[in-house]
C-alpha positions as CSV (number, residue, x, y, z in Angstrom):
1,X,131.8,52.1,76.2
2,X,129.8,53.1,79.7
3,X,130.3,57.1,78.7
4,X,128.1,59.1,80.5
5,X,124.5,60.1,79.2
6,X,122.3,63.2,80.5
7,X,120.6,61.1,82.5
8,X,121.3,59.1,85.6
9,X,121.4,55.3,85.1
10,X,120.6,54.6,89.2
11,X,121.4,50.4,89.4
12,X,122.2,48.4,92.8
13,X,126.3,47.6,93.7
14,X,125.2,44.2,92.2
15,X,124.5,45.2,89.0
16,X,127.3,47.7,88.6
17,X,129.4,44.7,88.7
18,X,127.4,42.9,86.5
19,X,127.3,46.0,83.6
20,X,130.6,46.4,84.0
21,X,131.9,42.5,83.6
22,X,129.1,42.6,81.0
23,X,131.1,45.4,78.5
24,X,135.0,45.0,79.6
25,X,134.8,41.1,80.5
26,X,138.8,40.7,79.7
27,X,139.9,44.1,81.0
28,X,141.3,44.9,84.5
29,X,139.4,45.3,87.1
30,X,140.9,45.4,90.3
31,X,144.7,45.1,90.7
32,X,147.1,44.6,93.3
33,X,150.8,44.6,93.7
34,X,150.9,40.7,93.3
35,X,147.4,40.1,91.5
36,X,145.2,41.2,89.3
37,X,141.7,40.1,88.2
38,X,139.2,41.1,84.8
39,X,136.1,41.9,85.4
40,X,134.4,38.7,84.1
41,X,137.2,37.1,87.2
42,X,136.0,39.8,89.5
43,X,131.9,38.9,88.6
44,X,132.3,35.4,88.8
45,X,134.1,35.3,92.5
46,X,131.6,37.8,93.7
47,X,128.8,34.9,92.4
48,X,130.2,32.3,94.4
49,X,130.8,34.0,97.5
50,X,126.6,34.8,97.4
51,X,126.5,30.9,96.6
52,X,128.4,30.2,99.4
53,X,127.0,32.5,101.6
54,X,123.5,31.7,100.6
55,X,124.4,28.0,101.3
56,X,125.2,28.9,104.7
57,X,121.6,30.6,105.4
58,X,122.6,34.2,104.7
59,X,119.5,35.7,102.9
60,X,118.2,39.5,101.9
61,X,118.7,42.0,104.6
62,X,121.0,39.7,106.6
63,X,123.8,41.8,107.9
64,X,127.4,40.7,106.8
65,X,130.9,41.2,108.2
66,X,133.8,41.7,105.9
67,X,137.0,41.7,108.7
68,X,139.3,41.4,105.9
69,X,142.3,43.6,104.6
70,X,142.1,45.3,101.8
71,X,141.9,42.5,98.9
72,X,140.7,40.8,96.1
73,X,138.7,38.5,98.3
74,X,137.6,42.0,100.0
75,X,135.9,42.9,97.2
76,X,134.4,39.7,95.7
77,X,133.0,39.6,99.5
78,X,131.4,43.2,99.0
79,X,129.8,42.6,95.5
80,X,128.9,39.0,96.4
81,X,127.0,40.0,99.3
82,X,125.7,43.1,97.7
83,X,124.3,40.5,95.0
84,X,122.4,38.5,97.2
85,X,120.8,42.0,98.6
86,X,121.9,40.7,102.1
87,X,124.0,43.6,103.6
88,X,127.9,44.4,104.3
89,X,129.2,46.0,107.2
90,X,133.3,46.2,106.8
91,X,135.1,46.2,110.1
92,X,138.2,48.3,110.6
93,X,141.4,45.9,110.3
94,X,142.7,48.2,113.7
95,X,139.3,46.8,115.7
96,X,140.6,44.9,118.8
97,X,138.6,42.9,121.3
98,X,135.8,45.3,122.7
99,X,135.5,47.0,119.3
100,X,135.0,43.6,117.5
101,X,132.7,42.6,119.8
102,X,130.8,45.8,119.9
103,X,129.9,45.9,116.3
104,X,129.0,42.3,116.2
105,X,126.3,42.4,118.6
106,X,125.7,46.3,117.7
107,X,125.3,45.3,113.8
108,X,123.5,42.6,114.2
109,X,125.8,40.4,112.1
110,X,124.6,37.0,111.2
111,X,127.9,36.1,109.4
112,X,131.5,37.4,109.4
113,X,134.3,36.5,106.3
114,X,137.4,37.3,107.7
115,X,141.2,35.5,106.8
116,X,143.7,34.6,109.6
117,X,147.1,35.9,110.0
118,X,147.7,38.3,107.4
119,X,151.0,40.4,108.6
120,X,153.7,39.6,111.9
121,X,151.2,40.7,114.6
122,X,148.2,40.6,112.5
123,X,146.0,37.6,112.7
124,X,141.7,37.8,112.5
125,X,141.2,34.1,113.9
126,X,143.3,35.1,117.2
127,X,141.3,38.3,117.3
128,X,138.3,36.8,116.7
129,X,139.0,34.2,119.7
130,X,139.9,36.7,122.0
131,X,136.3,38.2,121.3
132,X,134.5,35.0,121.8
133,X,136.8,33.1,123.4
134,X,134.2,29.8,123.3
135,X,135.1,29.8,119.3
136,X,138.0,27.8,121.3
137,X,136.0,24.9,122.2
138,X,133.4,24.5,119.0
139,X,134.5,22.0,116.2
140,X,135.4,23.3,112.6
141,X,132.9,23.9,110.2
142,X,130.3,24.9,113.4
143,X,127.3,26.6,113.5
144,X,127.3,29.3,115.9
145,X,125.7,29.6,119.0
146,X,127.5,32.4,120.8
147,X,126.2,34.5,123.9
148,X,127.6,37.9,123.2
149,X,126.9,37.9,119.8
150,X,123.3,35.5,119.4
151,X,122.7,36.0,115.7
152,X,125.7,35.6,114.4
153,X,125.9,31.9,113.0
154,X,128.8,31.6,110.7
155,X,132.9,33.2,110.6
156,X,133.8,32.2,107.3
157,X,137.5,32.1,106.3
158,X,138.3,32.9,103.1
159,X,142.4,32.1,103.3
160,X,144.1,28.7,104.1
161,X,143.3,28.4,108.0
162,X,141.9,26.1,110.0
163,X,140.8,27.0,113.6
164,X,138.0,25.9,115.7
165,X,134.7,27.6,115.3
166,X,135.5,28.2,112.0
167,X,134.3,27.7,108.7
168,X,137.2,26.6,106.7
169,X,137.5,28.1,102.9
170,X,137.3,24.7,101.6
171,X,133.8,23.8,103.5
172,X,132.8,27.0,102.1
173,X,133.7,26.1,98.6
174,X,131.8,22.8,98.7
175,X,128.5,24.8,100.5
176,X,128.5,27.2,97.4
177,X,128.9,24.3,94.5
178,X,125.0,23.5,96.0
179,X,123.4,26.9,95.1
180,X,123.1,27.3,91.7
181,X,124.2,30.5,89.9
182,X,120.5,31.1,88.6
183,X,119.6,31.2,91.9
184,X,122.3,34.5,92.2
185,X,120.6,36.0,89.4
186,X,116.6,35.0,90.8
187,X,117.8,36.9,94.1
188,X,119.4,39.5,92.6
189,X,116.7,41.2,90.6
190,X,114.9,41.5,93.7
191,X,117.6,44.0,95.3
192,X,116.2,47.9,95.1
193,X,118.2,50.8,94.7
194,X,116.8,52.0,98.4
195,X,117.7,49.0,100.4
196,X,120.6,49.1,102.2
197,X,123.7,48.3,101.0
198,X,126.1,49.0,103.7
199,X,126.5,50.0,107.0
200,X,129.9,51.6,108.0
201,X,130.7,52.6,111.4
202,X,132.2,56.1,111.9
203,X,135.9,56.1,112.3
204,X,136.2,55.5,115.2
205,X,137.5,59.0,116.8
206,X,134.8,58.8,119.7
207,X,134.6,55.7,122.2
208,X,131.6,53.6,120.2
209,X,131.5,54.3,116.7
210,X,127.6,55.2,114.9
211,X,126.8,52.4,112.5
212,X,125.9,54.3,109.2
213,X,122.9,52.8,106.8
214,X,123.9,53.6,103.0
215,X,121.7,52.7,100.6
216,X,122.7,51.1,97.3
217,X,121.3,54.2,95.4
218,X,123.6,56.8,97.8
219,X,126.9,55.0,96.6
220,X,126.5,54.2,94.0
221,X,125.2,57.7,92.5
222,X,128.2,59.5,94.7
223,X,130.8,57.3,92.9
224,X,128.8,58.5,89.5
225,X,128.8,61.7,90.8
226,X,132.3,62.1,90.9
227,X,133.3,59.9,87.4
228,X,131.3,62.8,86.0
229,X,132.8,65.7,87.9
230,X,136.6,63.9,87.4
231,X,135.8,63.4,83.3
232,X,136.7,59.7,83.8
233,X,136.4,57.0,80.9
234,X,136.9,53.2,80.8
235,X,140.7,54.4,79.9
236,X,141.4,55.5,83.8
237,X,142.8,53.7,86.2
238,X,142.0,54.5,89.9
239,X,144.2,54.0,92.7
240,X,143.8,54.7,96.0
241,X,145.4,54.1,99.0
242,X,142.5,54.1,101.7
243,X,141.5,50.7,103.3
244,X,138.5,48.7,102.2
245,X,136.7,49.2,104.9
246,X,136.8,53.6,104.8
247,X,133.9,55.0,102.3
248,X,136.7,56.8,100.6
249,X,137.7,53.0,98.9
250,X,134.3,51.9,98.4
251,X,132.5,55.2,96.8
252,X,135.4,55.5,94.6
253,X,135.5,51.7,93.6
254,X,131.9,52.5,92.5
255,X,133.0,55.3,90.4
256,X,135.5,53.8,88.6
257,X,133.0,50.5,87.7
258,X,130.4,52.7,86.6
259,X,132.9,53.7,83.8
260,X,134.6,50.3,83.1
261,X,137.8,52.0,84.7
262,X,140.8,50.2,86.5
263,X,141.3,50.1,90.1
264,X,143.9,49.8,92.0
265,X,144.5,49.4,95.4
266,X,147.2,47.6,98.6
267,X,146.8,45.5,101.1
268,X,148.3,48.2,103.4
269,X,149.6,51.9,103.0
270,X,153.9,51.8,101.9
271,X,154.6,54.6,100.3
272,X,157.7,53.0,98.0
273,X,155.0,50.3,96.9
274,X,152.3,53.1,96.2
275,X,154.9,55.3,93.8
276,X,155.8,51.9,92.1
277,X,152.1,50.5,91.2
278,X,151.6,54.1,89.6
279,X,154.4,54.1,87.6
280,X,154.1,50.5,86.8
281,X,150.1,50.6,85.9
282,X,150.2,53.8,84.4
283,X,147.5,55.3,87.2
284,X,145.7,58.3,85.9
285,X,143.4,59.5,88.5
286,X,145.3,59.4,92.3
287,X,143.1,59.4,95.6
288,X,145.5,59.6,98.4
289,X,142.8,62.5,100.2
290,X,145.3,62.6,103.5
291,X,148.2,64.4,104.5
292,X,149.7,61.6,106.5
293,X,149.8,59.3,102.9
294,X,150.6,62.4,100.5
295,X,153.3,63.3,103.0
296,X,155.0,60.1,102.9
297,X,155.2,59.8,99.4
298,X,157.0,63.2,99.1
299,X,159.1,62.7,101.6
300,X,159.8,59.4,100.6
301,X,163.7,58.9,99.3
302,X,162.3,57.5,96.0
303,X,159.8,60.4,95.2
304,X,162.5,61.9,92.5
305,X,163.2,58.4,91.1
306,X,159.2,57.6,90.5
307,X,157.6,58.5,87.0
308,X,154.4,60.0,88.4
309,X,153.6,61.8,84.9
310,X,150.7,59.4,84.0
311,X,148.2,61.1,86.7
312,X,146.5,63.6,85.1
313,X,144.3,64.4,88.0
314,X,144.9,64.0,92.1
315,X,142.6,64.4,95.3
316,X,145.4,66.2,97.1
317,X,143.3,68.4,99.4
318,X,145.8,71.0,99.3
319,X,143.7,73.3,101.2
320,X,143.7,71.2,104.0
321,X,147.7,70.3,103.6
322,X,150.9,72.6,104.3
323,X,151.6,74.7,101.4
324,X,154.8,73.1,100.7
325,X,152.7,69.9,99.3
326,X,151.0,71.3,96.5
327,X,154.3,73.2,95.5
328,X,156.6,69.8,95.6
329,X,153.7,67.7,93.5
330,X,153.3,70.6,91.1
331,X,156.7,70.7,90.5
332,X,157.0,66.9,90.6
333,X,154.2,66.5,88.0
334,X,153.5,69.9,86.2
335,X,150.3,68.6,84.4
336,X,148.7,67.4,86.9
337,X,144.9,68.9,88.6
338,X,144.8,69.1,91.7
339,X,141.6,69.1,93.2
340,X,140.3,69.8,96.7
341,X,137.0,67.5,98.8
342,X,135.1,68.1,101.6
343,X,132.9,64.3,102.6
344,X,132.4,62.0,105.1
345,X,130.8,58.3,105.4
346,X,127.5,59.4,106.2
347,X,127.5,61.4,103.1
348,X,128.5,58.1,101.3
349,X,132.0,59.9,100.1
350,X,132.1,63.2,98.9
351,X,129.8,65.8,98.8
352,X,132.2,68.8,97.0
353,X,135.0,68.7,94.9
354,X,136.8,70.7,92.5
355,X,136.2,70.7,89.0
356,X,139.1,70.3,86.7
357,X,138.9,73.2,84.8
358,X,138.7,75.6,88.1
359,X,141.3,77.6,88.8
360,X,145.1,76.3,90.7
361,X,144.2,79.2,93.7
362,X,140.7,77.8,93.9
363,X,141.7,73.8,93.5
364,X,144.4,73.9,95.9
365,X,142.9,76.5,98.4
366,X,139.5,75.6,98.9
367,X,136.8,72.0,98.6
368,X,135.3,72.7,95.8
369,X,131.2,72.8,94.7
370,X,128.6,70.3,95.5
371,X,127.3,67.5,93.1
372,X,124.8,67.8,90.8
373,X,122.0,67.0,93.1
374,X,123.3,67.8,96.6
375,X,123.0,71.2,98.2
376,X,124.8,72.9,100.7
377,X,123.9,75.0,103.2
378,X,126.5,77.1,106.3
379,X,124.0,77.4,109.2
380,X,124.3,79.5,112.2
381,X,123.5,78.2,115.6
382,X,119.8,79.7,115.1
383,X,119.5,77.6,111.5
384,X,119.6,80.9,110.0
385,X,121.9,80.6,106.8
386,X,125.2,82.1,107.2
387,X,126.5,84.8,104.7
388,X,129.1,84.8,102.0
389,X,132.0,83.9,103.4
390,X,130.5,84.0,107.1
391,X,132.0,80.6,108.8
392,X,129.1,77.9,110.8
393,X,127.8,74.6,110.7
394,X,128.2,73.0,107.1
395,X,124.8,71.4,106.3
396,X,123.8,68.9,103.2
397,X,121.0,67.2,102.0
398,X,120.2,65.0,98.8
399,X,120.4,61.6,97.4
400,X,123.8,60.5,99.7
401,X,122.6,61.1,102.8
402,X,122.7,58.1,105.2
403,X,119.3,56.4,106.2
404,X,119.8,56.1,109.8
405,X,122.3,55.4,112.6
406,X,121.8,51.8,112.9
407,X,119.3,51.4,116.3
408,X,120.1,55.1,117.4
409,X,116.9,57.0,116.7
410,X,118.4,59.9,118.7
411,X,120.8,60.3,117.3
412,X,119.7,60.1,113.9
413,X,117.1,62.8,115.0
414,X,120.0,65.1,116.2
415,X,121.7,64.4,112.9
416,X,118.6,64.8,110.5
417,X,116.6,67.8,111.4
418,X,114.1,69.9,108.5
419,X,115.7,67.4,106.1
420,X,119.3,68.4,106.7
421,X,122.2,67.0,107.5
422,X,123.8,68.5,110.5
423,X,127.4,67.4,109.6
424,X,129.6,69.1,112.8
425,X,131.9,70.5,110.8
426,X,132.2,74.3,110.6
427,X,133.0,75.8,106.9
428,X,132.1,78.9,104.7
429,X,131.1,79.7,101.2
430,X,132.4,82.0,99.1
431,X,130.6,84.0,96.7
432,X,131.0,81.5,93.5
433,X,129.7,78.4,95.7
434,X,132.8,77.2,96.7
435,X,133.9,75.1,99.8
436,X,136.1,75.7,102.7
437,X,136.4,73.7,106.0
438,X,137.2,75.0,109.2
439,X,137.4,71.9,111.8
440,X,134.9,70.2,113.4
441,X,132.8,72.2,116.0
442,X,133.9,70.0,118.7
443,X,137.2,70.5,117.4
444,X,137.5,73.8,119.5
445,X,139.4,75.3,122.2
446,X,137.9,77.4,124.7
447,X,140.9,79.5,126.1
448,X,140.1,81.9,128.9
449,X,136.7,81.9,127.8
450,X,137.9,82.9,123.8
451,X,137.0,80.5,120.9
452,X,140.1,79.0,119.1
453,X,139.9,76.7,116.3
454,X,142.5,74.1,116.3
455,X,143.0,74.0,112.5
456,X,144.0,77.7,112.9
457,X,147.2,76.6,115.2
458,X,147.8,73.7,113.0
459,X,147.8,75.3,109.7
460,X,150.6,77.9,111.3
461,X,152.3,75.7,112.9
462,X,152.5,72.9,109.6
463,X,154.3,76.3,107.8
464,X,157.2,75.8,109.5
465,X,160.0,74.7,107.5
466,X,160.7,71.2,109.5
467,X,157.5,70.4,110.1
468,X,155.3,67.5,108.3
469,X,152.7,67.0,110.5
470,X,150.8,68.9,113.1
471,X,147.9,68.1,115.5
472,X,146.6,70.3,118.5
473,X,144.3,69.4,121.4
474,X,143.1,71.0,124.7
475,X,144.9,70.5,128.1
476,X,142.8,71.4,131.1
477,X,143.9,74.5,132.8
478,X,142.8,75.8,136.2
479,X,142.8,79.8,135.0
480,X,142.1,79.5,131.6
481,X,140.1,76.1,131.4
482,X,142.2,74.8,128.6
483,X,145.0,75.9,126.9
484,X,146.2,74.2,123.2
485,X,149.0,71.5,122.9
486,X,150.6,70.8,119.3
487,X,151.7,67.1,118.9
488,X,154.0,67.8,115.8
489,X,156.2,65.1,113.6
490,X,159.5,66.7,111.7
491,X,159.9,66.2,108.0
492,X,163.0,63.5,107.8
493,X,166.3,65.6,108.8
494,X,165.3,68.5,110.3
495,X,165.6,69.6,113.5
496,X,163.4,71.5,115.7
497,X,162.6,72.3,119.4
498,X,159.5,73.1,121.3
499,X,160.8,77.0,122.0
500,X,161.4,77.1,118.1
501,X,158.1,76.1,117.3
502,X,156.5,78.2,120.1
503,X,157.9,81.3,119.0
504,X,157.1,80.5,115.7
505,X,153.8,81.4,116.4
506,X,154.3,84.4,118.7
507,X,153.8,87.4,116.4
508,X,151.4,85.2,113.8
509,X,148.6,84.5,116.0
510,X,147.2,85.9,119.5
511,X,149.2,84.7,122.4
512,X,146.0,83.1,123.6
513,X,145.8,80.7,120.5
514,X,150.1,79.9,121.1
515,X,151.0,76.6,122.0
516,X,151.8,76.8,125.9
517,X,153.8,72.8,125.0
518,X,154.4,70.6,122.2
519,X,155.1,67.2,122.1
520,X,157.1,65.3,119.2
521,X,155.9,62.3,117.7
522,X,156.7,60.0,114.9
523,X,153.8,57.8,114.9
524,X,150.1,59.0,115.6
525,X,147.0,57.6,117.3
526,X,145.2,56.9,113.4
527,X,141.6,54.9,112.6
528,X,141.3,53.8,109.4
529,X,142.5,57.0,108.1
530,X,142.0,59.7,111.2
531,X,144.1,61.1,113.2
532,X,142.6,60.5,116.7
533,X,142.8,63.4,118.8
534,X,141.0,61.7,121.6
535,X,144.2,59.7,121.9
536,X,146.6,62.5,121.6
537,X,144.5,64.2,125.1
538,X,144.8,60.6,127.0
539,X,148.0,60.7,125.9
540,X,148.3,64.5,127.4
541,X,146.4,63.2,130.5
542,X,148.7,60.3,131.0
């Protein structure tokens, strides 16, 4: 049993693996709708991808591209390369040409695993190719020597492909049967808890996303951070919806192995196919963190059909979410906790969450207290700390911090300041220590030279009986320099105009903070996760 201690058992992504395969070899460790693997399976794929990879000159430090859907070979990628103490760097399945070629040369990547077509409209080697087009004329099985991207020297497939430039799976099978597995083991008690063991690149909700160094120690300690804080055992099982390459899979893929727990995951969000795999494997602890997944599932038609009962406790962010949600899971699954977080990648995951023993008005209307170990601070513009309740810039510091912005010390400096995170985002304590966020600071309107938060229009506006969703941007104005927009999506079967929704809001809010258009969607801009607003305004624009 991996119960908890009053102590902190620190260890590399490497050897998480290795305890966990180590106590639970024959239990489940990762499962899919269609597969499943132990955790003796899940150690012993992660060893020969870092003999295959090792084969193919990939050695400590070396930085790794995973362009793979979420997956079983996803993760044996992740731990194989964390094994070797060479580094990954997951690329968002939505990257197209410039983006792909951007964080190759940006990352520094000296080797990319990657699969070809995985769904209609959905294929890595055509992507790939259209990045480097001269992939095109380079035999199989070739060593790279590619202009725009000079280090990188190998794009591994780990499916049944074959395309040119490419090393094929079963080339890389044959390279891994020449390392031996001692090897693995000589390489991987050399990894330290404070090299890096990942870089992710932010979202993607500005132009060029900020590659984020995360050291093993930071995930892996905010993944046993919140085992502790969720009261998980080797007896849950974990699923979450949120792609392999978000830090809201991988931190929570850490928690649950640094408990022996299940996890389960999907190659792609469908709701139907979420509801069923949680009935079917009997998931206890639910991550689905964003409205667009939690609002699909209740508003899917098989929501009342679904036994849900088995989750015991559920990331629904209700604070964050239109009232109606908390209500319809509540009611849908009267034991369950549900628990509010405030995090982002370059706090490694999470940085405050609900206990389970606080209060429903305080789990479903606010983001909960830090970790053990990480403090928060509201700042003023001045750095002065803000008072109870008094809303400014949320600001943490402790052992999940990101290193650095990959080769953007300017950045980093503009991020990092008196040993402090500067997140962006505005929020407020309350007088117990508890969490609330109020949108990004760039996430405001100026209207006629007033302040307006756009969470404030889109939590009114997300009230409204037919509405589901609900995002607002700025649209330049000549007298009042911008004025808001809501982009809103209706709940299936209802009905709603943009007069109803506008005066909606007239008697709620100011009139400066009212809607002067809204536009109806049923599909938005997203990143991995993210609504992108920048979208919605070129959209506005356009």
């Amino acid at each position: 049993m991996l119960a908890f201690q009053e102590y902190t058992a620190v260890t590399t992504i490497g050897d998480l693996l290795m305890h966990a395969a180590a106590a639970y070899p024959d239990k489940d460790a990762l499962v899919f709708p269609e597969r499943r693997l132990s955790f003796a399976e899940l150690r012993d794929g992660a060893i020969r991808v870092a003999r295959g990879l090792t084969a193919m000159g990939v050695g400590a430090g070396d930085h790794v591209g995973m362009l793979l859907p979420s997956s079983v070979e996803t993760v044996e990628a992740f731990f194989g390369i964390a094994l070797l103490g060479a580094v990954s760097v997951p690329i968002n399945a939505r990257f197209r040409s410039r983006e792909l070629t951007y964080i190759t040369e940006n990352a520094d990547l000296v080797a990319i695993v990657t699969s070809g077509k995985v769904a209609e409209g959905l294929n890595f080697v055509d992507r790939l190719t259209e990045s480097f087009p001269e992939l095109a004329e380079l035999p199989e099985n070739a060593s790279l020597a590619l202009a725009r991207a000079p280090r990188l020297k190998r794009i591994v497939l780990v499916s049944d492909d074959h395309a040119p430039g490419f090393t094929s799976a079963e080339t890389f099978a044959a390279a891994a049967e020449t390392v031996p597995a001692a090897e693995i083991a000589r390489l991987r008690a050399r990894v330290r808890v404070s090299d890096t063991g990942l870089i992710l690149y932010t979202s993607g909700t500005t132009a060029d996303p900020k590659g984020c160094l995360i050291s093993h120690e930071a995930l892996v300690r905010t993944g046993q951070a919140m085992a502790r804080r969720y009261e998980m055992t080797e007896n849950d099982v974990f699923w979450s919806p949120l792609p392999m390459y978000h830090i809201g899979a991988m931190f929570p893929l850490c928690a649950a192995y640094s408990v022996g727990a299940t996890y389960l995951s999907m190659q792609y969000f469908e709701a139907g196919t979420a509801m069923e795999m949680i009935e079917r494997d009997r998931a206890t602890v639910a991550y689905p963190s964003f409205g667009t997944f939690i609002s699909d599932m209740i508003y899917h038609p098989d929501f009342e059909q679904r036994d849900l009962s088995s989750i015991r406790i559920m990331n629904s962010n209700m604070a964050m979410q239109p009232p109606s949600f908390a209500r319809t899971i509540q009611e849908k699954i009267p034991g369950i906790i549900q628990v509010g977080t405030y995090g982002m990648t370059e706090t490694s995951g999470t940085v405050t969450t609900s206990f389970p023993t606080d209060s429903y008005e305080s789990r479903t209307g606010r983001l909960g207290k830090p970790f053990d170990g990480l403090e928060v601070r509201i700042c003023r513009p001045d750095g002065t700390a803000c008072d109870t309740d008094e809303i400014g810039e949320i600001c943490v510091r402790g052992f999940s911090i990101f290193t650095a912005y990959y080769k953007d010390d300017a950045k980093t400096a503009e991020a990092k300041r008196d040993g402090w995170f500067h997140t962006g985002d505005l929020g407020a304590m309350d007088a117990e220590g508890t969490l609330m966020f109020h949108g990004r600071l760039k996430d405001m309107l100026k209207v006629g030279g007033e302040n307006v938060a756009a969470q404030e229009i889109e939590t009114l506006i997300c009230s409204h009986e037919a509405v589901k969703l609900c995002q607002v941007v700025g649209r330049a104005d000549t007298r009042l320099q911008e004025v808001p927009v809501a982009f809103v999506e209706l709940k299936p079967g209802t009905d709603a105009t943009s007069d109803d929704i506008i005066g909606y809001c007239h008697g709620k809010i100011a009139s400066f903070k009212v809607p002067r258009d809204v536009r109806f969607v049923t599909e938005w801009p997203m990143s991995s996760t993210k609504i992108q607003k920048f979208r919605l305004k070129e959209m506005l624009e356009a």
